[in-house]
C-alpha positions as a LaTeX table, in Angstrom:
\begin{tabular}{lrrr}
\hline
Residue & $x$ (\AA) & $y$ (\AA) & $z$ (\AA) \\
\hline
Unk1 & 0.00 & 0.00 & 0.00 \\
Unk2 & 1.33 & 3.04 & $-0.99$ \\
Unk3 & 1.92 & 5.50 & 2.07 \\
Unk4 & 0.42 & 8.19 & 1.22 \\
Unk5 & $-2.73$ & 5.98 & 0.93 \\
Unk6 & $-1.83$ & 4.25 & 4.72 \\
Unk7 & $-1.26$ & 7.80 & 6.02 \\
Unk8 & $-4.68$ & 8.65 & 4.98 \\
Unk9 & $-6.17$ & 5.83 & 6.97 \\
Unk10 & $-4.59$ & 5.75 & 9.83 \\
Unk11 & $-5.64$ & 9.34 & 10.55 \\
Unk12 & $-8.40$ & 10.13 & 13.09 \\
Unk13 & $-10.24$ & 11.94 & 10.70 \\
Unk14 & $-10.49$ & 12.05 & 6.60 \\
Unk15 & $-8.54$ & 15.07 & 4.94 \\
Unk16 & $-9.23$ & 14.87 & 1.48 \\
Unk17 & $-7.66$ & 16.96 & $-0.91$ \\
Unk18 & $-9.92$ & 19.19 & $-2.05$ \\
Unk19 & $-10.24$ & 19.98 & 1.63 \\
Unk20 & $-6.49$ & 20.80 & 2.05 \\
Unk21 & $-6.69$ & 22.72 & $-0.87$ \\
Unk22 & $-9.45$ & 25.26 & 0.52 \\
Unk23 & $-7.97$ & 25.40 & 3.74 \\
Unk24 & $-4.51$ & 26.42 & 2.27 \\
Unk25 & $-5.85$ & 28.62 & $-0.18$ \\
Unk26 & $-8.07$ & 30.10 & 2.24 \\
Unk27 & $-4.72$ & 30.99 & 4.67 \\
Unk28 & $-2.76$ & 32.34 & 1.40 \\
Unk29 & $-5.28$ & 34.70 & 0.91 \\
Unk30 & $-5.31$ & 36.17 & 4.37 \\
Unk31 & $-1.54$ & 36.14 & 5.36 \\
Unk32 & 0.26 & 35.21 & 2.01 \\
Unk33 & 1.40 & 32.15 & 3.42 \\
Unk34 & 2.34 & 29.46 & 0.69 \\
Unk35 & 1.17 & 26.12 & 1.89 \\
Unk36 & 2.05 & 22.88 & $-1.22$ \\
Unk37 & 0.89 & 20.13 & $-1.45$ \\
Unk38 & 3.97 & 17.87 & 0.73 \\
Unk39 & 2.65 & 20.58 & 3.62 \\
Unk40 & $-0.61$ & 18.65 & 4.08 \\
Unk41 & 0.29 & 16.18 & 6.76 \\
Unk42 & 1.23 & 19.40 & 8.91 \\
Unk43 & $-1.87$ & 20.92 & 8.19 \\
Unk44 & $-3.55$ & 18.05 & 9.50 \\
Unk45 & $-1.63$ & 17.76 & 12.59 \\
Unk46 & $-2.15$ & 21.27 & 13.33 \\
Unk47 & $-5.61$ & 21.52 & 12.69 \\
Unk48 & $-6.90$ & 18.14 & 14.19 \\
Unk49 & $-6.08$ & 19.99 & 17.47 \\
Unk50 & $-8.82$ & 22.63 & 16.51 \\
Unk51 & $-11.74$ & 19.59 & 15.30 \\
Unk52 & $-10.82$ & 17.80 & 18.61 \\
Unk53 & $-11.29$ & 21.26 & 20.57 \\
Unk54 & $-14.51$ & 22.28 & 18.81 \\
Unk55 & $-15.81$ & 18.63 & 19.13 \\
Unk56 & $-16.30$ & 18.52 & 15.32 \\
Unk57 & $-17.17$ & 15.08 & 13.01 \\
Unk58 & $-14.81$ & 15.98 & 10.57 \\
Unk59 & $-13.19$ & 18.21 & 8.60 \\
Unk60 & $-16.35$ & 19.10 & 6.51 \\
Unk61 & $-17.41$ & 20.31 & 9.75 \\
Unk62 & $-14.62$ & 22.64 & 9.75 \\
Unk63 & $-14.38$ & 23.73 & 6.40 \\
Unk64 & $-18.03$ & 25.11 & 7.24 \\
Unk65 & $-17.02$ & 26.65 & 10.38 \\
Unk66 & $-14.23$ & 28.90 & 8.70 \\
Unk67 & $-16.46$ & 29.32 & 5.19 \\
Unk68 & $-18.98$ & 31.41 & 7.91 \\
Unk69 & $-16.48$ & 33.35 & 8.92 \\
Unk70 & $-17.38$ & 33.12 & 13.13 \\
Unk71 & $-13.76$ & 34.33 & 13.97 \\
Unk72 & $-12.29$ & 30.63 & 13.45 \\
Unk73 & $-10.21$ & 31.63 & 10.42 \\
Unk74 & $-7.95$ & 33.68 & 12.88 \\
Unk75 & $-7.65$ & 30.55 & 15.09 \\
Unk76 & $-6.63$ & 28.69 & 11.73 \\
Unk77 & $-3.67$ & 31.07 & 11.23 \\
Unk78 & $-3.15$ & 30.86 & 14.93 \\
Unk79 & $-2.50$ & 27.21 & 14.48 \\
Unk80 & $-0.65$ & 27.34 & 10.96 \\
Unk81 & 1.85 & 29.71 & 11.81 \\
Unk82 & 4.97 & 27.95 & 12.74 \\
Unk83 & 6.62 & 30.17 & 16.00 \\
Unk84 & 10.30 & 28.24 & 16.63 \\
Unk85 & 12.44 & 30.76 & 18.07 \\
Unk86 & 14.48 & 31.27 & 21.31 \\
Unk87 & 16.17 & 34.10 & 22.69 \\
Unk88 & 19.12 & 36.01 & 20.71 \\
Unk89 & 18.70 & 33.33 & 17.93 \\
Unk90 & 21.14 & 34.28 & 15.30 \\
Unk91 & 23.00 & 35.80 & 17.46 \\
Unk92 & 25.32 & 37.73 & 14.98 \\
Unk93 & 22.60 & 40.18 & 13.83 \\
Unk94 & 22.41 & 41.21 & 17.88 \\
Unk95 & 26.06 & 41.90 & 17.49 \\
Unk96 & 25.54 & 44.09 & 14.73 \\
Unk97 & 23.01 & 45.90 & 16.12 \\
Unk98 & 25.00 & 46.96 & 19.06 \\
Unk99 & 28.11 & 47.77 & 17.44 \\
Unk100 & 26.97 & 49.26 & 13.93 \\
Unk101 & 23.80 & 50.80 & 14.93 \\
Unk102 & 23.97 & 51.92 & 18.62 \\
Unk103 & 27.35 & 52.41 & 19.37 \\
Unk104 & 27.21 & 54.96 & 17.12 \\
Unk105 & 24.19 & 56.76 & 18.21 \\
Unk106 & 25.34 & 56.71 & 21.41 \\
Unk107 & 28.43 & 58.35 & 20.59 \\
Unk108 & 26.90 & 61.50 & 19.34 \\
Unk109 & 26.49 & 64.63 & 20.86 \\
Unk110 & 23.37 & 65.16 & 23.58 \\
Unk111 & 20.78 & 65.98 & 22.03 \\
Unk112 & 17.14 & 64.55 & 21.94 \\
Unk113 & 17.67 & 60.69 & 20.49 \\
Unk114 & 14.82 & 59.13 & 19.02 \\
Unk115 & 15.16 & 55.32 & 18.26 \\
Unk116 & 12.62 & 53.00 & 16.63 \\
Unk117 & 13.01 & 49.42 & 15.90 \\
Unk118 & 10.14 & 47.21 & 14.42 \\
Unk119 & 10.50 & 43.50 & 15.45 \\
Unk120 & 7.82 & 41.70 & 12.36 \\
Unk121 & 6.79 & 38.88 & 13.36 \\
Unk122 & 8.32 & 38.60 & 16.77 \\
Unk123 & 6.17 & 34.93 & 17.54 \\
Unk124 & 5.94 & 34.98 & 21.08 \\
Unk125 & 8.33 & 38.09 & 21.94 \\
Unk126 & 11.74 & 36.25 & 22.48 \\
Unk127 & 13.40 & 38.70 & 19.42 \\
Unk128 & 12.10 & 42.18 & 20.52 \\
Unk129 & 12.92 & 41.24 & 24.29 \\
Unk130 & 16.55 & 40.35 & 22.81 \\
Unk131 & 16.45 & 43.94 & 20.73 \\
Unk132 & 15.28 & 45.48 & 24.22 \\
Unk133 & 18.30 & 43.93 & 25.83 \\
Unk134 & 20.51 & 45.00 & 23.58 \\
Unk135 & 19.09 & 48.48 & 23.30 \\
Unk136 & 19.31 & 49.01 & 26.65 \\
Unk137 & 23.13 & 47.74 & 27.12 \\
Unk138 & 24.53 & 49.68 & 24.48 \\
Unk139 & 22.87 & 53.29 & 25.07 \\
Unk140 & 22.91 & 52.84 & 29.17 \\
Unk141 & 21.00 & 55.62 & 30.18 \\
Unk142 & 17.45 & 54.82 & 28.93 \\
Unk143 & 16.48 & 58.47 & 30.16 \\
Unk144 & 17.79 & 60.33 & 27.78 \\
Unk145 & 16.38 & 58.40 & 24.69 \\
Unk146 & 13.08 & 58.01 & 23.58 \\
Unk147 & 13.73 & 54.59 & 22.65 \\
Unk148 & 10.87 & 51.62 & 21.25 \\
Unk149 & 10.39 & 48.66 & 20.08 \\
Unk150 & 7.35 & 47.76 & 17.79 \\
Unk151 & 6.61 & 44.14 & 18.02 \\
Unk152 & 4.20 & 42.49 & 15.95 \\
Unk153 & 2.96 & 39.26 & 14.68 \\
Unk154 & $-0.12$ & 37.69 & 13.14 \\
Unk155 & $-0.85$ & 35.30 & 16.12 \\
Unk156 & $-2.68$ & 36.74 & 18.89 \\
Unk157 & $-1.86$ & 34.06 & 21.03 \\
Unk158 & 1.78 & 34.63 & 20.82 \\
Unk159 & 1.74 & 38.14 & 20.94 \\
Unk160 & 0.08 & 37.77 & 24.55 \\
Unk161 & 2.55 & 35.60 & 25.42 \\
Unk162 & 4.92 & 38.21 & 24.58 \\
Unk163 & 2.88 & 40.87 & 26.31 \\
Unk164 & 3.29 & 38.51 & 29.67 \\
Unk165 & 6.89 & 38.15 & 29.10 \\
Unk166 & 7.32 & 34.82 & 30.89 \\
Unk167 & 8.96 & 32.13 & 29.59 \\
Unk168 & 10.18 & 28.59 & 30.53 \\
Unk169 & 13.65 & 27.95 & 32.83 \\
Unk170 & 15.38 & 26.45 & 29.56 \\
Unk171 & 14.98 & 29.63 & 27.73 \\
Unk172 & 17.51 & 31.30 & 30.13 \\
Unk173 & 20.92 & 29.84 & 28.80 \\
Unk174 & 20.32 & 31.15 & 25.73 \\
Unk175 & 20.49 & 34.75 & 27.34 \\
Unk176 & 24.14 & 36.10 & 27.72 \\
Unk177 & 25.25 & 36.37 & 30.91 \\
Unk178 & 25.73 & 40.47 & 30.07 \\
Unk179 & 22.60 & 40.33 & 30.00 \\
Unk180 & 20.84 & 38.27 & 32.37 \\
Unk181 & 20.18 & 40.99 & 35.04 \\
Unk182 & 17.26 & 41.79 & 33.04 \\
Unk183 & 15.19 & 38.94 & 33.80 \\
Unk184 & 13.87 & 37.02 & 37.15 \\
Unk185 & 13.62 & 33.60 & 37.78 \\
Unk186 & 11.47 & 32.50 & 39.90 \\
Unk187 & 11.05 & 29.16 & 42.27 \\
Unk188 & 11.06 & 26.75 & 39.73 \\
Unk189 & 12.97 & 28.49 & 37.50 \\
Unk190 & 10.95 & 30.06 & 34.41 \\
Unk191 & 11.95 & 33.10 & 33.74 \\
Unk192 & 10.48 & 36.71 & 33.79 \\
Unk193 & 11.58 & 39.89 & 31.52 \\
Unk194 & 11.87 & 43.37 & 33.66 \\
Unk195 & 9.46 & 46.22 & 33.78 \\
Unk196 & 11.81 & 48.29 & 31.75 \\
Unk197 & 12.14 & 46.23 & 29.33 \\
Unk198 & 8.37 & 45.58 & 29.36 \\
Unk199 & 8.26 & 49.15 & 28.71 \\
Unk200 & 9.94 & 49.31 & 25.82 \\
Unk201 & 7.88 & 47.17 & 23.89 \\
Unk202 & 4.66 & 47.86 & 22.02 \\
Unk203 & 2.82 & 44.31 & 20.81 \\
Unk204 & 0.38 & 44.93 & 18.32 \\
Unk205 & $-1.28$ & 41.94 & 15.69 \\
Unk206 & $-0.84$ & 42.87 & 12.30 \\
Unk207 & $-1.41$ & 40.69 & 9.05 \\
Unk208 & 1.34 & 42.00 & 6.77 \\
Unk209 & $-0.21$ & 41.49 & 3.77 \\
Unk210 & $-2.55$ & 44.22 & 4.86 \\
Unk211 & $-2.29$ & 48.37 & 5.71 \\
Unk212 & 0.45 & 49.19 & 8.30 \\
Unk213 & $-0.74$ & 51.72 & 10.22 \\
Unk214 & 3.17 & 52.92 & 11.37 \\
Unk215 & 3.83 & 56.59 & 10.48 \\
Unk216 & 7.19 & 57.51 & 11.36 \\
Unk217 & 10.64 & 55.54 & 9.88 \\
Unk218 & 12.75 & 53.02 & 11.73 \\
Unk219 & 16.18 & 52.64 & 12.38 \\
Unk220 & 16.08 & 48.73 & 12.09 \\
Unk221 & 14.07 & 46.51 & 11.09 \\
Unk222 & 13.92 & 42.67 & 12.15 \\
Unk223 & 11.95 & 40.76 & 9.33 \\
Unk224 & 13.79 & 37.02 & 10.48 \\
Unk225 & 12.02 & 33.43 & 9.04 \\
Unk226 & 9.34 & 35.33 & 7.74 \\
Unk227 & 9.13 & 35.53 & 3.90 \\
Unk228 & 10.00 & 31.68 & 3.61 \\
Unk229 & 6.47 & 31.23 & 3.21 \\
Unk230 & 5.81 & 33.52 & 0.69 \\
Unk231 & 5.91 & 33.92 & $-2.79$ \\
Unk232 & 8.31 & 35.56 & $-4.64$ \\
Unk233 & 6.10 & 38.31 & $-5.68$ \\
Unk234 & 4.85 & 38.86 & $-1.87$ \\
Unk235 & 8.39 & 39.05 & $-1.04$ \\
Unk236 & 9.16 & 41.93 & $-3.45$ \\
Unk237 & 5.88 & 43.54 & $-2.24$ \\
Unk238 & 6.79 & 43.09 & 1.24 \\
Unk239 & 10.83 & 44.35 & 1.07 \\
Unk240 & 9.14 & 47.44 & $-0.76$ \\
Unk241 & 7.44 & 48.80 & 1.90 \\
Unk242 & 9.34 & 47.74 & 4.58 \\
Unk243 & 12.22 & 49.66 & 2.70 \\
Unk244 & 9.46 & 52.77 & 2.80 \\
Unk245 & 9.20 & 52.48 & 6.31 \\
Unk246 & 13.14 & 52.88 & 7.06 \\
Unk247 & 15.24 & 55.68 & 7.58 \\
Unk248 & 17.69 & 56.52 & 4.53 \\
Unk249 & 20.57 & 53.58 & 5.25 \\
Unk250 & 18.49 & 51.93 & 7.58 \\
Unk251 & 19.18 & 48.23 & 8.70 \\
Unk252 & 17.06 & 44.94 & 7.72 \\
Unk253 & 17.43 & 41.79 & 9.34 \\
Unk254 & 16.65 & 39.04 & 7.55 \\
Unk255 & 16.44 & 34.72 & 8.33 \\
Unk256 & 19.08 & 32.61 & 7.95 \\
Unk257 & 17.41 & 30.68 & 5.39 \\
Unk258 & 16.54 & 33.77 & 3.53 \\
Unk259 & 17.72 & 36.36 & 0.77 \\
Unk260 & 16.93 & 39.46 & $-1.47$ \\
Unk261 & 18.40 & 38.26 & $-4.66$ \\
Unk262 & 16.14 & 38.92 & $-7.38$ \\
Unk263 & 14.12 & 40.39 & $-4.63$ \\
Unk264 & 14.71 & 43.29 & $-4.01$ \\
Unk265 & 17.22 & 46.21 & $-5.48$ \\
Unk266 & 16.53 & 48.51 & $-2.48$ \\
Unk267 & 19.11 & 47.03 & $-0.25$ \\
Unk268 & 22.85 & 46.13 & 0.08 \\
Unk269 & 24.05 & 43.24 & 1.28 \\
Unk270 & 26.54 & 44.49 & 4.26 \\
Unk271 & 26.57 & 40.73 & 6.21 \\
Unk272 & 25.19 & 37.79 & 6.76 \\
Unk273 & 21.34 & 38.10 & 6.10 \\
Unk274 & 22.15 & 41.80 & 6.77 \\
Unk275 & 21.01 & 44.07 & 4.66 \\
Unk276 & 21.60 & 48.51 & 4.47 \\
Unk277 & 18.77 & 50.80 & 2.62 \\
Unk278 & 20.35 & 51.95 & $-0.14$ \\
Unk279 & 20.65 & 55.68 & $-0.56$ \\
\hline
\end{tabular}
């Protein structure tokens, strides 16, 4: 038997095709997400969660359920999203950010400093609460900057985790030990992020395939593991008006997996998955 075929019947519930099909086409269309056809055994573990949940017969069931458009379609992106990450993950672009971004900002004159990084798709706030740490090391006295963090992120339920800032005791070896008097651990160990940290950080949802409502331009910008599940067109879209949103020779961050070749002719490569506005 082919396995494909014994896949299909050992599962708790049929997922035909067709089904697959409107459920990924349904989740391109509302975050750009690009989910083939070898993707549909993850849909199905994913989403067998939500039938199990809602107590449905099958995925028929479902299919109605997001077709009326009740508020389950932002559960279904909630549970599609993929939100791997740790703290000061790829930790060369944290590096950079301290030495080729802040350290010189903090070596000009006083004067009133204005700094604005946007962390998109920060998953459940590990990578903004790394830019906060970093932010806050390299300029030292907080007071005399007006200094934030945007962080935002299609999944509501990871952007209140974020918004908590608690996270489990394994989490806290992957914070430098420069760093570490930032957080609390409690009794059993999990960690907690400061107030002024806290305080830095804005979490806000935001599908980025629709308007941003951000005004002003940014410094940096961390767009990390991100565009890997787009098309190439959404990805030129996307580096567009990200590169509209930065300050002339501002600073992208991109995933390791990731690149602008054929992309995007807005940026210079200066490093690895670092990228400079051009002027």
């Amino acid at each position: 038997m082919p396995e494909m075929l014994r896949r299909e019947e050992e599962r708790e519930f049929t997922f035909t095709d067709q089904q697959f099909r409107y459920l990924a086409g349904l989740a391109f269309d509302r975050t750009g997400i690009v989910l083939a056809e070898h993707k549909k055994d993850m849909v199905y573990s994913r989403l067998v969660r939500r039938l199990r949940a809602l107590k449905l017969n099958d995925f028929t069931d479902y299919c109605d359920l997001v077709r009326a458009d009740n508020g389950e379609v932002g559960n279904l992106v909630n549970a599609l999203t993929t939100n791997l990450t740790h703290f000061f993950r790829e930790k060369h672009h944290f590096d950079h950010l301290r030495d080729a971004v802040l350290a010189p900002l903090a070596a000009q004159p006083p004067q009133p400093r204005k700094l604005r990084i946007w962390s998109a798709g920060c998953s459940s706030g590990m990578e903004p609460y790394s830019i906060a740490m970093t932010v806050k090391g390299a300029l030292r006295d907080l007071t005399k900057w007006d200094a934030r963090i945007l962080a935002t992120d299609i999944d509501t339920n990871m952007l209140a985790t974020g918004a908590e800032g608690s996270y489990p005791a394994e989490q806290y070896e992957k914070i430098p030990e420069t760093y570490r008097g930032d957080v609390m651990q409690d009794t059993k160990g999990d960690i907690h992020m400061s107030d002024i940290l806290k305080e830095m950080i804005t979490f806000k949802p935001l599908n980025l395939l629709e308007a941003w409502p951000m005004q002003g331009l940014f410094d940096a910008v961390f767009c990390r593991n991100v565009v890997i599940y787009f098309d190439k067109p959404t990805q030129a879209g996307l580096f567009a008006r990200i590169a509209n949103l930065l300050k002339p020779q501002g600073w992208l961050y991109i995933g390791h997996s990731e690149n602008l070749f054929k992309v995007s002719d807005r940026f210079e490569l200066l490093g690895r998955t670092i990228y400079r506005k051009v002027r």
